[in-house]
C-alpha positions in Angstrom: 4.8 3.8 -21.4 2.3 4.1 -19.0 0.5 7.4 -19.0 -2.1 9.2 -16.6 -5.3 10.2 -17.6 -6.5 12.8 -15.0 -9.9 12.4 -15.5 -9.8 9.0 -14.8 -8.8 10.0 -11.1 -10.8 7.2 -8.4 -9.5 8.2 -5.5 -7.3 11.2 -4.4 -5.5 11.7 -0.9 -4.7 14.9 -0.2 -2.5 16.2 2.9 -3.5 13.5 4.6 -2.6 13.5 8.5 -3.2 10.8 11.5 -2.6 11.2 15.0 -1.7 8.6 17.8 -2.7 9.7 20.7 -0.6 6.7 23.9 0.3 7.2 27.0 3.8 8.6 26.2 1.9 11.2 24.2 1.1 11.6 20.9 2.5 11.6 17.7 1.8 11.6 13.8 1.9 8.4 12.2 1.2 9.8 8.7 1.9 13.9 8.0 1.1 15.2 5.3 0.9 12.2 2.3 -0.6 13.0 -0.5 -1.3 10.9 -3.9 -3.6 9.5 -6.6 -4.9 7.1 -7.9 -6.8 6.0 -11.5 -9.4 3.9 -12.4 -8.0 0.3 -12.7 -4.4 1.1 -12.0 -2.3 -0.5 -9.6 -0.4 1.5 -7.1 2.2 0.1 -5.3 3.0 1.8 -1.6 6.6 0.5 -0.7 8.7 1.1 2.4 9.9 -1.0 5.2 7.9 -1.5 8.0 6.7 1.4 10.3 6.9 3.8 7.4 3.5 4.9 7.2 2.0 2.5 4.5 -0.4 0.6 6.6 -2.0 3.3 8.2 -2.4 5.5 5.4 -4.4 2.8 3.2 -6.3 1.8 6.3 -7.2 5.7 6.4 -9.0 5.2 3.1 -11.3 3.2 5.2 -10.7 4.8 9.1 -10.1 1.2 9.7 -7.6 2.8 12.4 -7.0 2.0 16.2 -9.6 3.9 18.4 -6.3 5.7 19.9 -5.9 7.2 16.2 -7.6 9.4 14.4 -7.1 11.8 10.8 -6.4 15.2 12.1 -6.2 16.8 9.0 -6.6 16.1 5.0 -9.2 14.8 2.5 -9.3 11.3 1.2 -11.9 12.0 -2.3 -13.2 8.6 -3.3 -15.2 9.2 -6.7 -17.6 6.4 -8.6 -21.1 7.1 -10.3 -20.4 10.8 -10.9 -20.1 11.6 -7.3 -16.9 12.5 -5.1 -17.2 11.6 -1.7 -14.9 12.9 1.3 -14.3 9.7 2.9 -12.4 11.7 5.8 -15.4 12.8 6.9 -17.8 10.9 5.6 -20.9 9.1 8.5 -20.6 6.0 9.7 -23.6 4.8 7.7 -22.5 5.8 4.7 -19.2 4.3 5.3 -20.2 1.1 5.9 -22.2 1.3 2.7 -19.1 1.4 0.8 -16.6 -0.8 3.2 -17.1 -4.7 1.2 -19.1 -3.0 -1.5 -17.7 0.1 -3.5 -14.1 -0.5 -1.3 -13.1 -3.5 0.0 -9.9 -4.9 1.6 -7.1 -7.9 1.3 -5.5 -8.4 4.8 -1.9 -9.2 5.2 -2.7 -12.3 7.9 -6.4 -14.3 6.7 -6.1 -16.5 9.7 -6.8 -13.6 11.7 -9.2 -11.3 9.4 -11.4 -14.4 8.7 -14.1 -15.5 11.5 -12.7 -18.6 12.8 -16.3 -19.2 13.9 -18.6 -19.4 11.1 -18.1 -21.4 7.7 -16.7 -20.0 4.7 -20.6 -19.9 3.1 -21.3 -18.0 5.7 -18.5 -14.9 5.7 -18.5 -15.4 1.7 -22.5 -14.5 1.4 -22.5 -11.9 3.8 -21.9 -9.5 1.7 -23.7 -10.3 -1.2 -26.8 -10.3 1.0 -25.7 -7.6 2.5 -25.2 -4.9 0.1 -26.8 -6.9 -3.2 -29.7 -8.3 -1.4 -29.8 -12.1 -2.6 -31.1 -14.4 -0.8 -29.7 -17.2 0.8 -29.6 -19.7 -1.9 -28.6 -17.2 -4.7 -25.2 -16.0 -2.5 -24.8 -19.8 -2.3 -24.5 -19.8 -6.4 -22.6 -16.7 -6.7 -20.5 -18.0 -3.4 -19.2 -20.8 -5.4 -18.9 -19.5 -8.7 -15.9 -16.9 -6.5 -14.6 -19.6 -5.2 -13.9 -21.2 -9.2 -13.2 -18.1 -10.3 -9.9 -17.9 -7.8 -9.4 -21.4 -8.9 -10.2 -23.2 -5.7 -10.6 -27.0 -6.6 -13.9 -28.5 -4.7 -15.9 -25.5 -3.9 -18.7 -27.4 -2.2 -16.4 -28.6 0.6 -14.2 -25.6 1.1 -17.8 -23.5 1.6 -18.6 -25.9 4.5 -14.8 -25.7 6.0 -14.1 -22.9 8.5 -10.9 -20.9 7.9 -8.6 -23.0 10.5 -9.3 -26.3 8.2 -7.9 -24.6 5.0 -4.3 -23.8 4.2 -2.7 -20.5 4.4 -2.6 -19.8 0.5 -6.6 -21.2 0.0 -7.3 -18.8 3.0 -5.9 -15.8 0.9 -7.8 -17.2 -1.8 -10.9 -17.2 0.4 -10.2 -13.4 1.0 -10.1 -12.2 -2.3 -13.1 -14.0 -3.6 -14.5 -12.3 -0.9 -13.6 -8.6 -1.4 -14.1 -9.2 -5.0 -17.4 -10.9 -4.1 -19.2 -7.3 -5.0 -17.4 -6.0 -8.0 -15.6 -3.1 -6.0 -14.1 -0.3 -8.0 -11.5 -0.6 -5.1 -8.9 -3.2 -3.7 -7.3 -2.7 -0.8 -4.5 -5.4 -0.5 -2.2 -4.7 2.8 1.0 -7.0 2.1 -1.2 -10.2 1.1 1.3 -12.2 0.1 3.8 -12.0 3.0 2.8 -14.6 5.1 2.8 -17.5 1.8 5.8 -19.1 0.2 7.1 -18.3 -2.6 5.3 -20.5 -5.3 1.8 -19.6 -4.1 2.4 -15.8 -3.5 3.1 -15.8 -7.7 -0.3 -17.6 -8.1 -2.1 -15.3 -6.2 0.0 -12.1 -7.6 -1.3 -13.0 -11.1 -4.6 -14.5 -9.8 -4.9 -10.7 -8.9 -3.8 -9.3 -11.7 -6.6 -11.6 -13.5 -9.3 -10.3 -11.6 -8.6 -6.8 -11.6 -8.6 -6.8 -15.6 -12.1 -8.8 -15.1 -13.4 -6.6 -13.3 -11.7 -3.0 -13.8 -10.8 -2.9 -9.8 -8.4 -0.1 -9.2 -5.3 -1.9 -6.3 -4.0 0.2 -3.7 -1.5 -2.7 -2.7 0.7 -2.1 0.5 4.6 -3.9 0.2 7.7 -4.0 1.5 8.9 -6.5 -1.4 10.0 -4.7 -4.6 9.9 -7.8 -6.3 6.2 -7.6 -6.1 6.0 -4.4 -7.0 8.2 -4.9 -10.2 5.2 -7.6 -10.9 2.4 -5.7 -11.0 2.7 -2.0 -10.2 1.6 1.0 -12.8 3.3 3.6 -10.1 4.9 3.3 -7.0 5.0 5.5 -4.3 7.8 5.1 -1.4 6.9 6.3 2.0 9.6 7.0 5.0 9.1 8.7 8.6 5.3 8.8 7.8 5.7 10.9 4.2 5.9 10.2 0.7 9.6 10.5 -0.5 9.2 9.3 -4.0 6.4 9.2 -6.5 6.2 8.0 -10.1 5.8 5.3 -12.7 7.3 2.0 -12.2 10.3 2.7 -14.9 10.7 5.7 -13.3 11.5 4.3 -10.0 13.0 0.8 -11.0 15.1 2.6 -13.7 17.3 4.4 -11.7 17.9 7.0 -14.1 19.3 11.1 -13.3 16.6 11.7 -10.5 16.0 9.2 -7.2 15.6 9.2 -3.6 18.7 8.0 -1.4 16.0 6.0 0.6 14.9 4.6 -2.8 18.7 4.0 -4.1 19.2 2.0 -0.6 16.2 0.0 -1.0 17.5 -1.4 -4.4 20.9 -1.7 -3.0 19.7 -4.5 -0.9 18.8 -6.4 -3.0 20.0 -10.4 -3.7 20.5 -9.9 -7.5 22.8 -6.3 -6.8 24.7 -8.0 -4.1 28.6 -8.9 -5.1 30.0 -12.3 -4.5 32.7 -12.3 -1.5 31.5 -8.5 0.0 29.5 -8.4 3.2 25.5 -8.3 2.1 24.4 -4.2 2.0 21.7 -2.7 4.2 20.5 0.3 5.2 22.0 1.3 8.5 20.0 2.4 11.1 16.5 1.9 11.7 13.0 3.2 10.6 12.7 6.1 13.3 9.9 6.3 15.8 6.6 8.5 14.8 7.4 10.5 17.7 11.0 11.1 16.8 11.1 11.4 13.4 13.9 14.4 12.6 13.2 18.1 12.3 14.0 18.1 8.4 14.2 15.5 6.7 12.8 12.0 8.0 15.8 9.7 6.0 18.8 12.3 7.3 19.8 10.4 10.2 20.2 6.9 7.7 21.5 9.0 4.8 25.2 9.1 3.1 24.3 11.7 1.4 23.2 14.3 4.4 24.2 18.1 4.6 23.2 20.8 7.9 20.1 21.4 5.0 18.9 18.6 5.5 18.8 18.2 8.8 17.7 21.8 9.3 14.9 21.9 6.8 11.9 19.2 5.5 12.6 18.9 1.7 9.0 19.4 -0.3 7.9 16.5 -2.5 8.8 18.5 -6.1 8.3 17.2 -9.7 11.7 16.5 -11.3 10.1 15.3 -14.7 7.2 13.7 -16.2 5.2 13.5 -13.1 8.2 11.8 -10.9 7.7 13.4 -7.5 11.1 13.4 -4.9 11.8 14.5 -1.9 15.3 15.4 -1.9 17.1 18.2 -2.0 19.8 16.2 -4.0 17.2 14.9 -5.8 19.8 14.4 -9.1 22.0 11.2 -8.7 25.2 13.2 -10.1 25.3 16.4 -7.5 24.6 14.1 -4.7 28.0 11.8 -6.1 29.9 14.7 -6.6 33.2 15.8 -5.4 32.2 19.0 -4.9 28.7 17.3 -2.6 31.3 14.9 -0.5 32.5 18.3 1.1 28.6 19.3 2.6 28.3 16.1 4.0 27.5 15.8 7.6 27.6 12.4 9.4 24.7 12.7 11.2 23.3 8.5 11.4 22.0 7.4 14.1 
C-alpha cells in the first residue's frame, strides 16, 4: 500500500486559480485546484481534454499564454530547506529553477525542440547554463544522457537537428534533456501521445528508470488511464477546471464504496469493460467551455446520476477515507444506485 509521508511534501498547490482574459471576455480555466505532491512520487493528473490539466501544471512554471494569468492561490515548491511561492516568485528566480530544480516533458518534441540548432547544442544549454561546464565537458555529460535513455550512436544523433530523428528518439531527446540537471521535478504534459504504442511503453518505463535514478518527483499530465495504471502512486481527476477526485491509484482503479460519476464514466469506456454485440459506451456530452461551466457542479450537465442539488450547489472536494478526496455529493456508489436516488434524479444533459 502506498502511504504518504507529509513531511516528504515537494510541492503543494493550494487554491490555485487562472484567468483567461479573450475577446469574448474572460473566464477561469482552473478555479480553485488544490493538491500535493511527495518527494519522488508520481502523480498522475487525468481528464479528457479541456479539463484543466494542462494549464494547471504549466502554472507550476507560469509557462501560460500572455492572455492568462493566476489570479489567486499558492503553488509552494520546496528543496534545500526552503519553500518557495512559485506564484509569485521574479522572473529571475524563476528562470533559475525552470531546466534546473523543475523541468518539463512536452506532449509534441517536434515543436518544443529548436528545429534550428543541433541536438549538442539544446542538450548543453543547460548544463552550461545552470552547472557552468564548459563546452567540452556538456559535450561528455551530453552523450553520457543520451546512453543513459538508450539512444544507439550518440555521436551522430548530437550532430542531427530534431527534424532528422524520429518521433520516439525526439522524446528521448527531451527527456535526457530535462533530466540533463538532476531536477527534483518532472513535468511530463501527455509525452507519450503523439508515439505508437510499442515505443510509448519503452519510454513509460525508460521514465520510471530514471526517476528511481535520480529521485525525480513526476507531475505527469494524461488522458490515457492505461498509463496511469503503469506508473502512478495517486491520481488526481480534474473536470470543468477542478479537481473531482483525489487518491491512491487502488483507490481510484479499485472502484470500491466511494467514486466520482465522472471517474465511473471514464472506466466505463474502456476496451477491456466494453461487451461484445452492445454499442461501445461514452460519456455523453462534451467537456463544457471555461466560460460556461455550470453554477454547481461542473459534471451535472453529463451526469446520470444529477439531482436540483447538484445543479443548484458546487459539491466541496471531502475526504471519504484514507485520504481519498471526492467531489460528489453521492459520493458512495450504493445511494447514488438506489431506488430510493432514481426518484431525485433530474435529466439535466446537455
Amino acid at each position: 500500500m502506498y502511504l504518504m509521508n507529509e513531511n516528504n511534501r515537494l510541492l503543494d498547490v493550494r487554491d490555485l486559480r487562472v484567468r483567461f482574459h479573450t475577446r469574448k471576455g474572460s473566464f477561469y480555466a482552473v478555479d480553485g485546484v488544490s493538491f500535493s505532491l511527495l518527494e519522488g512520487e508520481t502523480l498522475c493528473v487525468v481528464g479528457e481534454s479541456g479539463s484543466g490539466k494542462s494549464v494547471t501544471a504549466m502554472s507550476v512554471l507560469r509557462l501560460l499564454d500572455e492572455n492568462g494569468a493566476i489570479e489567486n492561490g499558492e503553488i509552494l515548491f520546496t528543496f534545500d530547506g526552503q519553500t518557495l511561492d512559485l506564484a509569485k516568485l521574479g522572473e529571475e528566480d524563476l528562470r533559475r529553477l525552470r531546466g534546473n530544480r523543475i523541468a518539463v516533458v512536452f506532449q509534441e518534441p517536434m515543436t518544443a525542440l529548436n528545429p534550428v540548432f543541433t541536438v549538442a547544442r539544446q542538450l548543453c544549454e543547460p548544463l552550461r547554463l545552470h552547472r557552468n561546464y564548459t563546452k567540452s565537458q556538456a559535450l561528455d555529460v551530453a552523450k553520457e544522457l543520451l546512453i543513459s535513455v538508450r539512444i544507439a550512436e550518440p555521436e551522430r544523433v548530437l550532430r542531427s537537428y530534431p527534424h532528422q530523428l524520429s518521433g520516439g528518439m525526439r522524446q528521448r531527446v527531451m527527456i535526457a534533456m530535462a533530466l540533463a540537471c538532476r531536477p527534483k521535478l518532472l513535468i511530463a504534459d501527455e509525452p507519450t501521445t503523439a508515439l505508437d504504442v510499442s515505443v510509448q511503453a519503452q519510454i513509460l518505463r525508460l521514465m520510471k528508470e530514471l526517476q528511481a535514478k535520480q529521485s525525480t518527483a513526476v507531475l505527469l499530465i494524461t488522458h490515457d488511464l492505461g498509463v496511469v495504471n503503469a506508473v502512478a502512486d495517486r491520481v488526481v481527476v480534474m473536470y470543468g477546471g477542478v479537481v473531482v477526485e483525489d487518491g491512491v491509484k487502488a483507490d481510484i482503479f479499485k472502484q470500491g464504496r466511494y467514486s466520482h460519476p465522472y471517474t465511473e464514466g471514464l472506466f466505463a469506456c474502456l476496451p477491456e469493460n466494453q461487451k461484445k454485440g452492445e454499442p461501445i459506451a461514452c460519456i455523453q456530452g462534451n467537456v463544457p467551455h471555461p466560460a460556461n461551466v455550470p453554477k454547481g457542479c461542473p459534471f451535472c450537465t453529463r451526469c446520470s446520476y444529477c439531482t436540483q442539488e447538484c445543479m443548484d450547489k458546487r459539491p466541496p472536494l471531502t475526504e471519504r477515507e484514507d485520504g481519498h478526496r471526492i467531489a460528489c455529493f453521492y459520493a458512495d456508489v450504493k445511494i447514488r444506485r438506489s431506488k430510493a436516488h432514481a426518484k431525485r434524479i433530474v435529466d439535466c444533459r446537455a
